[in-house]
C-alpha positions as CSV (number, residue, x, y, z in Angstrom):
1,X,24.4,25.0,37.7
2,X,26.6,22.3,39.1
3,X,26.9,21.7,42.6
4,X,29.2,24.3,44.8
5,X,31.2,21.4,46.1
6,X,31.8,20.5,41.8
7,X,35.3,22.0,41.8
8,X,35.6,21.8,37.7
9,X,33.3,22.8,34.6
10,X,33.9,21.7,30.8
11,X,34.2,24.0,27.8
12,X,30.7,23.1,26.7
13,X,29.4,22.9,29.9
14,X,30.4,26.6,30.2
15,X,29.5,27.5,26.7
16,X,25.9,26.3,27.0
17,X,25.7,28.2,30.4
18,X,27.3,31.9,29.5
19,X,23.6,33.8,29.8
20,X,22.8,33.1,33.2
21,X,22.9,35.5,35.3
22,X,23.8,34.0,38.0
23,X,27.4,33.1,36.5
24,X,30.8,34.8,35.8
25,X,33.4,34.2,34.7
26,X,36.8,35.5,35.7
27,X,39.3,35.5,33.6
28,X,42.9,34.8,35.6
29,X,46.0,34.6,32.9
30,X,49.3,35.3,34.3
31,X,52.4,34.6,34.5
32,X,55.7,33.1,36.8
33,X,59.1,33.8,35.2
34,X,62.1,32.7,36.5
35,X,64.9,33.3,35.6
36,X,69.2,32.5,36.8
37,X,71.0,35.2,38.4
38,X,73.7,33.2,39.5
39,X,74.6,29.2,39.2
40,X,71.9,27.5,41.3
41,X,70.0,31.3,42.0
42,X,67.2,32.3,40.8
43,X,64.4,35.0,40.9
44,X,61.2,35.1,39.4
45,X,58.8,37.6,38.2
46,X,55.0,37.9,39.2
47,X,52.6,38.9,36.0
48,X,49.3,39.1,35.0
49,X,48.2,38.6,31.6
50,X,45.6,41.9,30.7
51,X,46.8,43.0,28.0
52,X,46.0,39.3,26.5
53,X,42.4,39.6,28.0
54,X,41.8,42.8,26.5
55,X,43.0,41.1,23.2
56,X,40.6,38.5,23.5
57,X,38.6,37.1,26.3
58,X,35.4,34.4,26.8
59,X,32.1,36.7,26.5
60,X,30.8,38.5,29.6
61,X,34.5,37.7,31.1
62,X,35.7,39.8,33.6
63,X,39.8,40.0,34.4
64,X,41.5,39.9,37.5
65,X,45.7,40.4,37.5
66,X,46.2,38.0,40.4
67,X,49.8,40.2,41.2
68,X,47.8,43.1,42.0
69,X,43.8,42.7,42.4
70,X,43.7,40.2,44.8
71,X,46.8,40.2,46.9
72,X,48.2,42.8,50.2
73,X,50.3,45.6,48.2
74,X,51.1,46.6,51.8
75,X,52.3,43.1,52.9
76,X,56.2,42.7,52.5
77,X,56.0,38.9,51.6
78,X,54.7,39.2,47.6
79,X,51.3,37.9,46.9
80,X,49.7,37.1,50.1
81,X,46.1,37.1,50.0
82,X,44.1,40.7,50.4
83,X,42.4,41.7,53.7
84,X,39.2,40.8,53.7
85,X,37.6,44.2,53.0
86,X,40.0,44.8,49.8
87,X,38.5,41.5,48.0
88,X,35.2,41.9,49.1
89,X,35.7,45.0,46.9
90,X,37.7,43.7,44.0
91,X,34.9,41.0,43.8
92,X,32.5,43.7,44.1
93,X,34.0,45.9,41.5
94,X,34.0,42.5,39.4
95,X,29.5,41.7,39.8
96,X,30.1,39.1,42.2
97,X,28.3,38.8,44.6
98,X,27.1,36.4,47.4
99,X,24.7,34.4,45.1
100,X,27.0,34.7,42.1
101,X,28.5,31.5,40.7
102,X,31.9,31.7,39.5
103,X,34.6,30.5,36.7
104,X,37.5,30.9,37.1
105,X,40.1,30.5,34.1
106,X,43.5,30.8,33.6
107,X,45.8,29.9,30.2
108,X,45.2,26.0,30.3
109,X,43.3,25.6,33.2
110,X,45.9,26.0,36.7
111,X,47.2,27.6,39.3
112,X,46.2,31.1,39.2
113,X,42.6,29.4,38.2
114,X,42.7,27.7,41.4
115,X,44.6,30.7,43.2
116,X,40.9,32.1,43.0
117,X,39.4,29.0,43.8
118,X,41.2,28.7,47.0
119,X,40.9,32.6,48.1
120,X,36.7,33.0,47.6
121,X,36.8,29.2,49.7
122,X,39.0,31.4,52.1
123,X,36.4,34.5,52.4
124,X,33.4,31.8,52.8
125,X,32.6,32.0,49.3
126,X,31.8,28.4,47.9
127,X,30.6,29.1,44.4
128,X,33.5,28.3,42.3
129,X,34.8,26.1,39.7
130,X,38.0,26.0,37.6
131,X,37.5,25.7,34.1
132,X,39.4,22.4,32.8
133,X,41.6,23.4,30.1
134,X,41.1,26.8,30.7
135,X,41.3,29.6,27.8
136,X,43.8,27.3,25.9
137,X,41.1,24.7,25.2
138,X,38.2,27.3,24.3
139,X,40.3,28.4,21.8
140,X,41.5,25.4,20.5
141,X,37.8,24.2,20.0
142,X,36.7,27.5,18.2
143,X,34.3,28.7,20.6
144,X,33.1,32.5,20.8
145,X,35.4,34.8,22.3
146,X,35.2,38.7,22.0
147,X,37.5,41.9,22.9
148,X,35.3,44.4,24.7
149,X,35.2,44.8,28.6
150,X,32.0,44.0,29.9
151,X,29.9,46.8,32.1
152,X,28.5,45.1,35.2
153,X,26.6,46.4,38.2
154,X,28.6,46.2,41.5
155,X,27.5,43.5,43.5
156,X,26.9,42.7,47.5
157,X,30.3,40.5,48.4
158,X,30.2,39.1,51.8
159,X,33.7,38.2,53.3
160,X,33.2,35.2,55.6
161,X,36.9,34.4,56.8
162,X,37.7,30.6,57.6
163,X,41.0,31.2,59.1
164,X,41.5,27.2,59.1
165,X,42.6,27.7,55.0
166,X,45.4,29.6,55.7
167,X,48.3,29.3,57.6
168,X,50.8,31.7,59.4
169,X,54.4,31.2,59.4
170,X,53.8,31.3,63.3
171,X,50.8,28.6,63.2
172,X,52.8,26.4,61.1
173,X,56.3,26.6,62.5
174,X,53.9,25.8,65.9
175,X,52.6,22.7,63.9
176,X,56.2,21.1,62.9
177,X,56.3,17.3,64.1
178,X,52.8,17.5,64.5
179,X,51.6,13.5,64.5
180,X,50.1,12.9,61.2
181,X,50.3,16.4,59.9
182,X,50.6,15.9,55.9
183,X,53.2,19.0,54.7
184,X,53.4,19.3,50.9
185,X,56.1,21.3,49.1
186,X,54.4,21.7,45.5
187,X,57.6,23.3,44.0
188,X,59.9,21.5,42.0
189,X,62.2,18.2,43.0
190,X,65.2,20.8,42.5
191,X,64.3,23.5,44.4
192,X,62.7,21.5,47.2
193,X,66.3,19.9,47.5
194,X,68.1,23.0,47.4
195,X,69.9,22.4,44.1
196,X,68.1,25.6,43.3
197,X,67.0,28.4,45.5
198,X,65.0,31.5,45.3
199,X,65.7,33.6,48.3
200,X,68.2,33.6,50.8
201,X,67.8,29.4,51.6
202,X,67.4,26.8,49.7
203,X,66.1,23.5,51.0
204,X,62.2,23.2,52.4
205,X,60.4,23.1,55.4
206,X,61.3,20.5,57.7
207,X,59.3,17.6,57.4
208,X,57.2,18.4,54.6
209,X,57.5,15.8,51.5
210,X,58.0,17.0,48.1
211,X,54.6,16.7,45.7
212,X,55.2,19.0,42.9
213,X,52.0,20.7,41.4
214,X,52.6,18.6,37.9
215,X,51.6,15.5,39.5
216,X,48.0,16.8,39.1
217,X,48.1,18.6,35.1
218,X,47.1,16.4,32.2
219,X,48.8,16.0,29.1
220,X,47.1,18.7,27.0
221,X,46.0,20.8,29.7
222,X,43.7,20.9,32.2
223,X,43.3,18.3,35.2
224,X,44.0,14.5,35.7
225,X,40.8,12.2,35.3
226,X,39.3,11.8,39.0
227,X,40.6,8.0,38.7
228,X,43.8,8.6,37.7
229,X,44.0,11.8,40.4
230,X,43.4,8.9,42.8
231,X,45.7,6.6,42.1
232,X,48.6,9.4,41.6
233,X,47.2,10.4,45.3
234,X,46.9,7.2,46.9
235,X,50.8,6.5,44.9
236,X,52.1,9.4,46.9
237,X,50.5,8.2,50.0
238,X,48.2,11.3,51.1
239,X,45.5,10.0,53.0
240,X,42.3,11.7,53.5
241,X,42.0,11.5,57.3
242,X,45.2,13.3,58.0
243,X,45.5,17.2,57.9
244,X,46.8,18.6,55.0
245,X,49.1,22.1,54.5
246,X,50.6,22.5,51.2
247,X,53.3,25.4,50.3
248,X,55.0,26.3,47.2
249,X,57.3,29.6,46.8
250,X,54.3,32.2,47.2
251,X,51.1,30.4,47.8
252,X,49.8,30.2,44.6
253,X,50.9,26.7,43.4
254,X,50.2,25.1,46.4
255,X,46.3,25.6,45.8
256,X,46.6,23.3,42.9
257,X,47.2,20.6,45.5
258,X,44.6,22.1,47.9
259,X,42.3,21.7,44.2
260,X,43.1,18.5,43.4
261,X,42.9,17.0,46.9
262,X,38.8,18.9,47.2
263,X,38.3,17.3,44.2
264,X,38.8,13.6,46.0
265,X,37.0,14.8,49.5
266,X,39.5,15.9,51.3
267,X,38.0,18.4,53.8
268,X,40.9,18.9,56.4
269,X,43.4,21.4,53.9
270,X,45.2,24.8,54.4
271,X,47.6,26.9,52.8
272,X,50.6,28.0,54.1
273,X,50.2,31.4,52.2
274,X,53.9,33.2,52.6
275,X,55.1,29.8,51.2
276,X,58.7,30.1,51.0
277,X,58.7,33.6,49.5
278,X,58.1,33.9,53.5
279,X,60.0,31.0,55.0
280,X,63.3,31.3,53.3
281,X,63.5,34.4,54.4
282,X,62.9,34.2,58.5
283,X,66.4,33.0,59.9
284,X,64.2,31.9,62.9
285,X,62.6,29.6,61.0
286,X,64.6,26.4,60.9
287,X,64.9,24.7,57.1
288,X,66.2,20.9,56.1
């Protein structure tokens, strides 16, 4: 089993490694559609991606629909993370418990994969790797995939919140100017200038710098090599001894920074979870 602190797994490594018991893997497909509603407005849906799981899934998988499983249905900003006691029991429900290693995979090995990465870190829950190329690559190497759902026993999950992961619109408005405080927009160039919007504002936070999560995916899925992460990184000029607080629109894209980042050592990282799904939104807040 590789090291809790190993943030990614290979196809083979994972193939060779299905029957312990000690593993599982979790499948995480969905989806983000946008679409225009108006010139330079648009919306986007939130999806998950079952009905391709029950299809067809890696053995001994189990699914989680990130729009639904794993989120706050009662929280009026869309897809902020679940109370603690609602995930312990979706990773319960799921045969993961506080000894269980898991893998989390999404269509070619990205943000809803490292969605889950970045929530079990949040409830103290180490044990997890992303999958590098996700399902796409198992499939396109032939390996063993079946349709049925897998019975598992329920499992003890302990939530252990680190509030330090995750960011309030409060805590981070407080934070603004902050000397050396690293602020990442992960969304696109065009909707971190405005040119585009989704919600009420367009624009981003003020301060933060503009690192969209496609600096870190690899041609043909999956992750950059660690020595070209580095030097895209080090490019961008992120340094490892300054705080870090990414954002995207809801919270989900902005782990694959919060990923990548890990992956080099950096230790000081949160997400600002209502994103601008949140920010956008609170005329208090001020935007640039």
């Amino acid at each position: 089993m590789p090291a809790a602190t190993d943030p990614i797994v290979t196809t083979q490594w994972l193939d060779e490694n299905l029957h312990r018991k000690d593993l599982r893997v979790v499948d995480m497909r969905g989806y983000v559609v946008s679409r225009l509603v108006e010139p330079g407005v648009e919306e986007a849906d939130y999806r998950g991606a079952r009905s391709e799981y029950e299809h067809a899934h890696i053995p001994g998988a189990v699914y989680i629909d990130w729009t639904r499983d794993i989120v706050d249905l009662n929280d009026s900003v869309p897809a902020q993370i679940a109370p603690p006691d609602e995930f312990a029991r979706a990773m319960s429900e799921r045969g993961i418990g506080d000894d269980t290693h898991v893998v989390a995979v999404d269509h070619s090995g990205g943000q809803f994969a490292t969605r889950l990465w970045w929530a079990l870190h949040y409830y103290g829950h180490p044990a997890v790797s992303v999958l590098q190329g996700g399902w796409n690559r198992w499939v396109d190497e032939d390996r063993s995939v079946e349709s049925t759902e897998p019975v598992v026993a329920p499992a003890v999950f302990t939530p252990r919140v680190r509030p330090e992961l995750r960011l309030t619109a409060e805590r981070l408005s407080a934070r603004l100017g902050e000397p050396g405080l690293q602020l990442l927009d992960a969304r696109d160039a065009g909707q971190y200038s405005g040119e585009r919007r989704r919600g009420p504002r367009g624009g981003h936070i003020p301060g933060a710098r503009n690192l969209p999560r496609e600096t870190f995916f690899a041609r043909g899925g999956g992750f950059l090599p660690v020595d070209e992460l580095r030097a895209a990184v080090e490019a961008a000029g992120i340094s490892a001894d300054r705080p870090v607080v990414a954002y995207c629109n809801g919270g989900v894209a902005a782990t694959v920074i919060l990923f990548n980042l890990a992956r080099l050592g950096f230790t000081d990282l949160a997400n600002y979870d209502g994103s601008w799904n949140e920010w956008s939104g609170r005329m208090d807040l001020p935007v640039e």
